[in-house]
C-alpha positions in Angstrom: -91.2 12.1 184.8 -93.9 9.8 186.0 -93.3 6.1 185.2 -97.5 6.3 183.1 -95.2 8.7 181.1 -92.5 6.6 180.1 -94.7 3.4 179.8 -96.1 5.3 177.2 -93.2 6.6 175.2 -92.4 2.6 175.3 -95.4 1.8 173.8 -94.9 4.1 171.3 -91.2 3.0 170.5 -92.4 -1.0 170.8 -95.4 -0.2 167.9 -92.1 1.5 165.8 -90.0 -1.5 166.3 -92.7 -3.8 165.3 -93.7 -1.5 161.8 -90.0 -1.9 161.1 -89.7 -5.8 161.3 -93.2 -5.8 159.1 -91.3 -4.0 156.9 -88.1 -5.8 156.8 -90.3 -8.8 156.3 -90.7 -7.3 152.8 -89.0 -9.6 149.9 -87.6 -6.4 148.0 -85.1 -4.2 149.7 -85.5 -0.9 149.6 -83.7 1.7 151.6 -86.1 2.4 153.8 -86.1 -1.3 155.2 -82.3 -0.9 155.8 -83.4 2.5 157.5 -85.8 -0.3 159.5 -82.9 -2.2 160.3 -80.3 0.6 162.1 -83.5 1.6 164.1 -84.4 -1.9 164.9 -80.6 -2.5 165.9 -80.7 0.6 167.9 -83.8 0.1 170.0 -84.8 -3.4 170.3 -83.4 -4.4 173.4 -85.2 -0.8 174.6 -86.4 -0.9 178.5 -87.6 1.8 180.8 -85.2 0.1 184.0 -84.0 4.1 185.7 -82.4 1.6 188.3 -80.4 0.2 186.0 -78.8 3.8 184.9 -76.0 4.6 186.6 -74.1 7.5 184.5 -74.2 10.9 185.6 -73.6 14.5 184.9 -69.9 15.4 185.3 -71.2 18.9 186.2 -69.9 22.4 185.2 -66.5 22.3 183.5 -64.2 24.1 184.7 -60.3 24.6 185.1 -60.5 27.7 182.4 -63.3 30.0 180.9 -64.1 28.8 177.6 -66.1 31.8 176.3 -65.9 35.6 175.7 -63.8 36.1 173.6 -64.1 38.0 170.3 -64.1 35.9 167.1 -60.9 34.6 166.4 -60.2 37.1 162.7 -61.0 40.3 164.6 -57.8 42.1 165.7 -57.0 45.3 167.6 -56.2 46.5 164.1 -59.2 45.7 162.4 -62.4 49.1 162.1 -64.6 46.4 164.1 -62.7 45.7 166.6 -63.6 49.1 168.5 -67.3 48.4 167.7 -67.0 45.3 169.8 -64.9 46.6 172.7 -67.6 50.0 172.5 -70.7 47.3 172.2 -69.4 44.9 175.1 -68.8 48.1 177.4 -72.7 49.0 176.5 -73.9 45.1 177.1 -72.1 45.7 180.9 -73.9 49.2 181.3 -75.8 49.7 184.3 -79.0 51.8 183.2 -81.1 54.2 185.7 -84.6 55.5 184.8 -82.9 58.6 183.2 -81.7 56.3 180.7 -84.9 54.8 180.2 -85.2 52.0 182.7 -88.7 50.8 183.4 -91.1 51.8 184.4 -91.6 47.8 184.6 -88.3 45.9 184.1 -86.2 42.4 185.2 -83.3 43.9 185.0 -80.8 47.0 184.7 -77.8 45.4 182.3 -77.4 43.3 180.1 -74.6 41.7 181.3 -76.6 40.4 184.5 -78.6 37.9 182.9 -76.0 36.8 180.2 -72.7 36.3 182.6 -72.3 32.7 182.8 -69.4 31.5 182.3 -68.6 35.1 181.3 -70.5 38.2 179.6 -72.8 36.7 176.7 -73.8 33.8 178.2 -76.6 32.4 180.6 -77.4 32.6 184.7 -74.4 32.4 186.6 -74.4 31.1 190.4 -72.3 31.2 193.1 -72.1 27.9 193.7 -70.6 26.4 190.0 -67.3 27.4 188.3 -66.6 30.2 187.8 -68.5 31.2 190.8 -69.6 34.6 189.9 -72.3 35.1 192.4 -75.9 34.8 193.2 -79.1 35.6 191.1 -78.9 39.3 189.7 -82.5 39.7 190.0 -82.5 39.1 193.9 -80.6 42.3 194.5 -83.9 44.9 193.4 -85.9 43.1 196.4 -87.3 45.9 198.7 -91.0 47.2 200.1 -92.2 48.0 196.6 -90.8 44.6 195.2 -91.3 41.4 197.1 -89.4 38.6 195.1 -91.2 36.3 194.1 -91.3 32.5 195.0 -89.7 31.2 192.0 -86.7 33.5 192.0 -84.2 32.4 194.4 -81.1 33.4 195.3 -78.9 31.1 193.8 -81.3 30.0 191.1 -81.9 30.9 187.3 -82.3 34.3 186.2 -86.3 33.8 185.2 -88.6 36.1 183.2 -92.3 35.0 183.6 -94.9 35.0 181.1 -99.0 34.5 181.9 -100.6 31.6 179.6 -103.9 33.5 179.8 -105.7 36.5 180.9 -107.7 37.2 184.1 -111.2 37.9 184.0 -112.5 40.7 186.2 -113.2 38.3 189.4 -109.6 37.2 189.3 -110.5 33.8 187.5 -108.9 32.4 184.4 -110.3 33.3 181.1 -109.8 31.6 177.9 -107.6 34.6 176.2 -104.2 33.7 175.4 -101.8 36.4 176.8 -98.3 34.7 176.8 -96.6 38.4 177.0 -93.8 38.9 179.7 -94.9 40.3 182.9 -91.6 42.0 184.4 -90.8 41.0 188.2 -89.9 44.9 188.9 -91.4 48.4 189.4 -89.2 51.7 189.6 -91.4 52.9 192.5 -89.5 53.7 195.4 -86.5 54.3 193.5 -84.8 57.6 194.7 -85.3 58.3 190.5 -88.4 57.1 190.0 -89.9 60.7 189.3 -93.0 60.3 190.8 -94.5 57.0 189.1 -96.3 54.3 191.0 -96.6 51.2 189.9 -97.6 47.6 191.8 -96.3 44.5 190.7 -98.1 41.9 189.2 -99.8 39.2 191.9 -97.4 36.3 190.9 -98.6 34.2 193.8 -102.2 34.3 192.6 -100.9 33.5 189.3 -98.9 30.6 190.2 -101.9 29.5 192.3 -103.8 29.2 189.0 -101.2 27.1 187.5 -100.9 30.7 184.8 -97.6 31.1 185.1 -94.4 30.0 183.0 -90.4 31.2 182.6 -87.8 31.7 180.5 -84.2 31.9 181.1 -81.9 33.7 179.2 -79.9 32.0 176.0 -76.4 32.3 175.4 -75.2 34.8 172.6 -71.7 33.2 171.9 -71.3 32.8 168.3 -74.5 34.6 167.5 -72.8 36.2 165.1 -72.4 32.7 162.9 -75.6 31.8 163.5 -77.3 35.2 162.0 -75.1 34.1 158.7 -76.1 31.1 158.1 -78.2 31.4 155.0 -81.8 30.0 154.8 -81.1 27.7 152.5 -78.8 25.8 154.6 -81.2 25.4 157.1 -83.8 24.2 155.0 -81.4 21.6 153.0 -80.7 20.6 156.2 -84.6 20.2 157.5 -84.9 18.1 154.2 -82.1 15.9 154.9 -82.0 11.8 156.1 -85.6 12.3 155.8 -86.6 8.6 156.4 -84.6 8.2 159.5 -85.8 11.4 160.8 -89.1 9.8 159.6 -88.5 6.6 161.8 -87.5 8.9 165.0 -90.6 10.8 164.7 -88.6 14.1 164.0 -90.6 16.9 162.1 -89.1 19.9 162.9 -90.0 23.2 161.0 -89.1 26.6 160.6 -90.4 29.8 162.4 -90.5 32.0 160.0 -90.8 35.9 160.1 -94.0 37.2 159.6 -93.2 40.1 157.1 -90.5 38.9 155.0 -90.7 35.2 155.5 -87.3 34.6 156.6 -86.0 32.2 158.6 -86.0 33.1 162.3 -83.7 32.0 164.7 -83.2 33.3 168.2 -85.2 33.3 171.3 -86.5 30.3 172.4 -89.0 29.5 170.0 -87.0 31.3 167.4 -89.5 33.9 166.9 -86.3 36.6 166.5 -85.0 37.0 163.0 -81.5 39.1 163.3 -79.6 40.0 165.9 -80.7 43.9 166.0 -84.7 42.8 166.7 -83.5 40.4 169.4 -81.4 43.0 171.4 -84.0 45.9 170.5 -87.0 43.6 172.0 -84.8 42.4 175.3 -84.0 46.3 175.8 -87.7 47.1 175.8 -89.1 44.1 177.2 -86.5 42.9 179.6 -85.3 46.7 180.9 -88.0 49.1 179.4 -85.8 50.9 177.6 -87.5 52.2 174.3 -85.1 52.1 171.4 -85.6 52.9 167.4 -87.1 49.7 166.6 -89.5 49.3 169.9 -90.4 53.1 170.1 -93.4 52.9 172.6 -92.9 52.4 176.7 -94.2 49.4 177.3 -97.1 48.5 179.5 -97.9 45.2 181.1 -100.0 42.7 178.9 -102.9 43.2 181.5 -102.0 46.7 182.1 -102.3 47.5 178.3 -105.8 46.3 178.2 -106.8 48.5 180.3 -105.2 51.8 178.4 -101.4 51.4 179.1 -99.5 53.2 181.9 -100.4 56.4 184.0 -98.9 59.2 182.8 -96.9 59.8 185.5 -95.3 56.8 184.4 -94.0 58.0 181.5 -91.1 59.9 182.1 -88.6 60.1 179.1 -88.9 61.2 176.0 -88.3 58.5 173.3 -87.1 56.6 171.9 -84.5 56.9 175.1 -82.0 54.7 173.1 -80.8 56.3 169.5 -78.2 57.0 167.2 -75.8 59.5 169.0 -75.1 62.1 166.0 -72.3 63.7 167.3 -70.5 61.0 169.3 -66.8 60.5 168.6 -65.3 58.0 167.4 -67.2 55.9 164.6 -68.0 53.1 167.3 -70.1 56.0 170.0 -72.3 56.6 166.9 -74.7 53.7 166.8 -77.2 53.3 169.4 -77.1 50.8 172.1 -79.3 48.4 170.5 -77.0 48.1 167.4 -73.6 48.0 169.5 -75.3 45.2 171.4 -76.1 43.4 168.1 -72.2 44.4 167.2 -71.1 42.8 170.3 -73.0 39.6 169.8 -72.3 39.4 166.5 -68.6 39.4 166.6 -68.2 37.0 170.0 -67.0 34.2 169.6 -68.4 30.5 169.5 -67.6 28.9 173.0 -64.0 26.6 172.8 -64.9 23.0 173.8 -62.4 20.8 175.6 -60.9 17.8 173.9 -60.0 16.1 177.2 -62.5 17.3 180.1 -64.5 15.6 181.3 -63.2 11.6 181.3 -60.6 11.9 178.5 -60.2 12.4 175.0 -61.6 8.7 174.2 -64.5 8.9 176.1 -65.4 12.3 174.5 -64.8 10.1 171.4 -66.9 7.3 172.0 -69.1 9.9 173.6 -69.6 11.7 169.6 -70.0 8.7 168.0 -73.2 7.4 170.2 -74.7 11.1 170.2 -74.7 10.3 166.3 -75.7 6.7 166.8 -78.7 7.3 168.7 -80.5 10.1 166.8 -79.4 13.3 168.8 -77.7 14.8 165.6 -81.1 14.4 163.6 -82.3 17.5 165.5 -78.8 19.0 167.2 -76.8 19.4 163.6 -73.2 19.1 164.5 -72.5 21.8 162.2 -73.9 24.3 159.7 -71.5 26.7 157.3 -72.6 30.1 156.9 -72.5 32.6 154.0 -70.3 35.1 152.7 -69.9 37.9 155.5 -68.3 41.7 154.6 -67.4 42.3 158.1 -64.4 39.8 159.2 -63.5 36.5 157.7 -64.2 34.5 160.6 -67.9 34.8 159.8 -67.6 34.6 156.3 -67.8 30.6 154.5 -66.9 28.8 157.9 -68.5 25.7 160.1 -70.2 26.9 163.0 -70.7 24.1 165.5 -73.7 24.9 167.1 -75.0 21.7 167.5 -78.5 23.1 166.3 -80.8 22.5 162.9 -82.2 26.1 164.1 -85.8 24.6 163.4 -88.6 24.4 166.2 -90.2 20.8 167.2 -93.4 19.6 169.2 -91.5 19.1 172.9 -94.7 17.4 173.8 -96.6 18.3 176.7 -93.7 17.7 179.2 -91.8 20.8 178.2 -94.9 22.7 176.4 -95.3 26.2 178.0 -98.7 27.0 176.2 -97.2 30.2 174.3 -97.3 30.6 170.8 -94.5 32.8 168.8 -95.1 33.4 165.5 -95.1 30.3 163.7 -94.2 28.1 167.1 -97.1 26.6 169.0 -97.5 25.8 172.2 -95.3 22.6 172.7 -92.9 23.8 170.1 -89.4 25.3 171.1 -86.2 25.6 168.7 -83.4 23.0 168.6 -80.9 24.7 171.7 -77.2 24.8 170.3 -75.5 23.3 172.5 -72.1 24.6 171.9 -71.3 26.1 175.6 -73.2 23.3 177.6 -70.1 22.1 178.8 -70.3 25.4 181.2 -73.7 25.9 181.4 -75.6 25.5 185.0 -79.3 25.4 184.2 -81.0 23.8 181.5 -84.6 24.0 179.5 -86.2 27.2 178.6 -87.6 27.6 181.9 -84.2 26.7 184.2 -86.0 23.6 186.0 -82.7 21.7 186.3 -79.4 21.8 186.8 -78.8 18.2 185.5 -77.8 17.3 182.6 -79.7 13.6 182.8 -82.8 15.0 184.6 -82.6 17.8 181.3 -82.6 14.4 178.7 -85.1 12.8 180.5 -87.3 16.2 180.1 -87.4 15.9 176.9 -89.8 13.2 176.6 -93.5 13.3 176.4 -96.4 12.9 175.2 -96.2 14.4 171.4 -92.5 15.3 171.8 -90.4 14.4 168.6 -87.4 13.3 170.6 -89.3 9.9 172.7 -87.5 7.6 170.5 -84.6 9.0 171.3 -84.6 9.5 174.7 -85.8 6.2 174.8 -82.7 4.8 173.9 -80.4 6.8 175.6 -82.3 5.4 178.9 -82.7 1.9 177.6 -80.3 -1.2 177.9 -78.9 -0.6 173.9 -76.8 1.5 175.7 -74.1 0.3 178.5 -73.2 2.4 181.7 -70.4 3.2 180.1 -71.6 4.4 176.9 -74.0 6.6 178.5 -70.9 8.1 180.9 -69.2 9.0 177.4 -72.3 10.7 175.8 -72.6 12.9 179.1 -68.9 13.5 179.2 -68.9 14.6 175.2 -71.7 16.9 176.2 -70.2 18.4 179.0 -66.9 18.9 176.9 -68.9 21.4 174.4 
């Protein structure tokens, strides 16, 4: 970030610090002036010195995979337990155009996306523990599909979204598009049955600045996060309301546009339940239609212009359904509701209590995350509802280290794409349960550094300056800094 940027944010924080010693200049005390005072404490001696920082990120954890694992009450025993040995089998499925992938598609399984540090999670890499091998996506390169610049062998996996139409010339119009444009084609498959497809001209995208990414988010303890009920969330978004008044923390929820429930997966949260985020990744990701995303799906561009050639569509759909005769109970559902199964009964990632840089720095390393203001947005932990399908999901403390609300990232992080009730700048509160094996970070993958991913989030408009602020100020000491990183990287 450019040092304009973070004179700014100063500027910002300095005008803060002054309304609070107006306000503790006030002859009657009032809570908020104490508020005042813990902010004041917290950020006076604030400074925008990088030279001065010396803590760094311990990197991926490793030693032992921390993640994968079914939730802790479901047994061999237990009715479920084949649902989520039936629906992980499905998530590692490799899928041909017989099976309904493509036309247009980024990948062919699940599991390729969501692998790090094992199946459910986020891009793995060959070159970070547990070094399971280089970008999935780099193995469909061939004559028919040239990868493109920002996909790299041992980088993020990356779906890419245009900000904005083309106009017939090839220049940028003012229409909003923001739909996914899939890296791949079947053509030139030995099964693509005739269709021909081109792919989209990424490089004259990116020369027009039109193009952003996503990476794919970790499904671990999914299934605790679809039962947390509404009105958690909300008593929680209502909450220390001064000091999250005094940070500059608004957040809101995205809420679904039919039955006005809170939504809360996907980047921008614009997914409301499990089944409706593994039903749109199976169309949009794979182009597999399935019962709740029926219809093959054309580019955004491509549907403008009447959807895809016939000889394009080559199933029959929906080419994912119930399977009426399957034996046993678990081969009945379709493959969008044994993913959902799968993801719902994983469990939440196990953090460390000693690595990285001991049990008291992990500690100390809590307690600032609190001090500073990171919990005002990343909730330590939520409890979820009553649940009928195992008692691990049922009335427990998932620590998800999320308030499940979207904020205004400010125009350092802002991708330009609206979901739902999520503008352009806004993106949900990441859990952060996992992080400690995570390799790349923000919703497009840009780093692989923790303190270059903290730094990120500042900007102009972004809710979290005052924090960030202070994490990069001298409040904090080397060492206090170390231990935040180091409870981070324990998650």
């Amino acid at each position: 970030m450019s040092p304009g940027v973070f004179a700014g944010v100063f500027a910002r924080v300095s005008a803060r610090v002054l309304s609070c010693l107006v306000e503790k200049s006030n002859v009657i005390a009032t809570r908020k002036s104490a508020i005042c005072g813990a902010f004041l404490f917290a950020v006076s001696f604030a400074t925008v010195t990088l030279g001065q920082f010396s803590a760094h990120d311990p990197g991926v954890r490793g030693v032992t995979v921390d993640a994968g694992q079914p939730i802790a009450s479901l047994q061999p025993s237990d009715s479920y337990y084949g649902f989520f040995t039936d629906g992980l089998a499905r998530f590692q499925e490799i899928d041909g155009v017989a099976n309904g992938l493509g036309p247009r598609f980024n990948a062919n399984q699940c599991a390729s996306c969501h692998a790090q540090p094992n199946v459910g999670g986020s891009s793995p890499s060959t070159a970070a523990f547990p070094f399971l091998g280089p970008n999935p996506e780099t193995q469909f390169a061939s004559v028919h599909n040239i990868l493109p610049s920002f996909i790299a062998l041992d980088g993020p996996v990356r779906e890419a979204r245009f900000k904005f139409a083309l106009n017939r010339d090839g220049s940028l119009s003012n229409t909003p598009d923001g739909g996914v444009h899939d890296l791949f084609v079947v053509t030139g498959r030995s099964d693509d049955g005739g269709c021909v497809l081109k792919q989209p001209d990424f490089a004259h995208h990116l020369a027009l600045n039109n193009v952003i990414f996503r990476i794919p988010t970790p499904v671990f303890g999914a299934g605790l996060i679809e039962n947390i009920p509404d009105e958690t969330i909300f008593a929680n978004m209502k909450s220390n309301e001064e000091q999250k008044e005094f940070l500059g923390i608004s957040g809101h929820p995205n809420r679904d546009g039919n039955d006005g429930a809170i939504a809360r997966f996907g980047w921008k949260a614009q997914n409301k339940s499990l089944e409706i985020f593994a039903g749109e990744a199976y169309n949009v990701e794979m182009g597999v239609t399935n019962e709740l995303f029926q219809n093959e799906r054309a580019s955004p561009d491509e549907a403008q212009r009447g959807g895809l050639p016939a000889n394009c569509r080559l199933n029959a759909t929906p080419e994912d359904g119930t399977n009426t005769t399957a034996s046993p109970d678990s081969g009945v559902p379709s493959d969008v509701v044994q993913f959902a199964m799968f993801m719902r009964l994983l469990a939440p990632p196990t953090p460390s209590s000693s690595n990285p840089g001991g049990a008291q720095s992990i500690a100390n390393g809590s307690r600032v995350f609190g001090t500073i203001g990171c919990a005002t947005c990343h909730t330590p932990t939520l409890v979820t509802g009553t649940s009928k399908i195992t008692p691990g999901l049922s009335q427990v403390k998932a620590n998800l280290f999320s308030d499940l609300l979207v904020h205004h990232m400010g125009s350092n992080l802002a991708d330009g794409v609206s979901q739902g009730g999520a503008g352009p700048d806004e993106f949900r509160t990441a859990p952060l349960w996992g992080l400690g094996q995570r390799i790349f970070f923000l919703h497009d993958g840009r780093t692989t550094d923790l303190v270059d991913a903290i730094r990120e989030h500042a900007g102009s408009g972004s809710e979290a300056n005052t924090v960030i602020q202070t994490f990069f100020s001298n409040r904090l000491s080397p060492q206090q800094r170390q231990d935040l990183l180091n409870f981070l990287r324990s998650l």
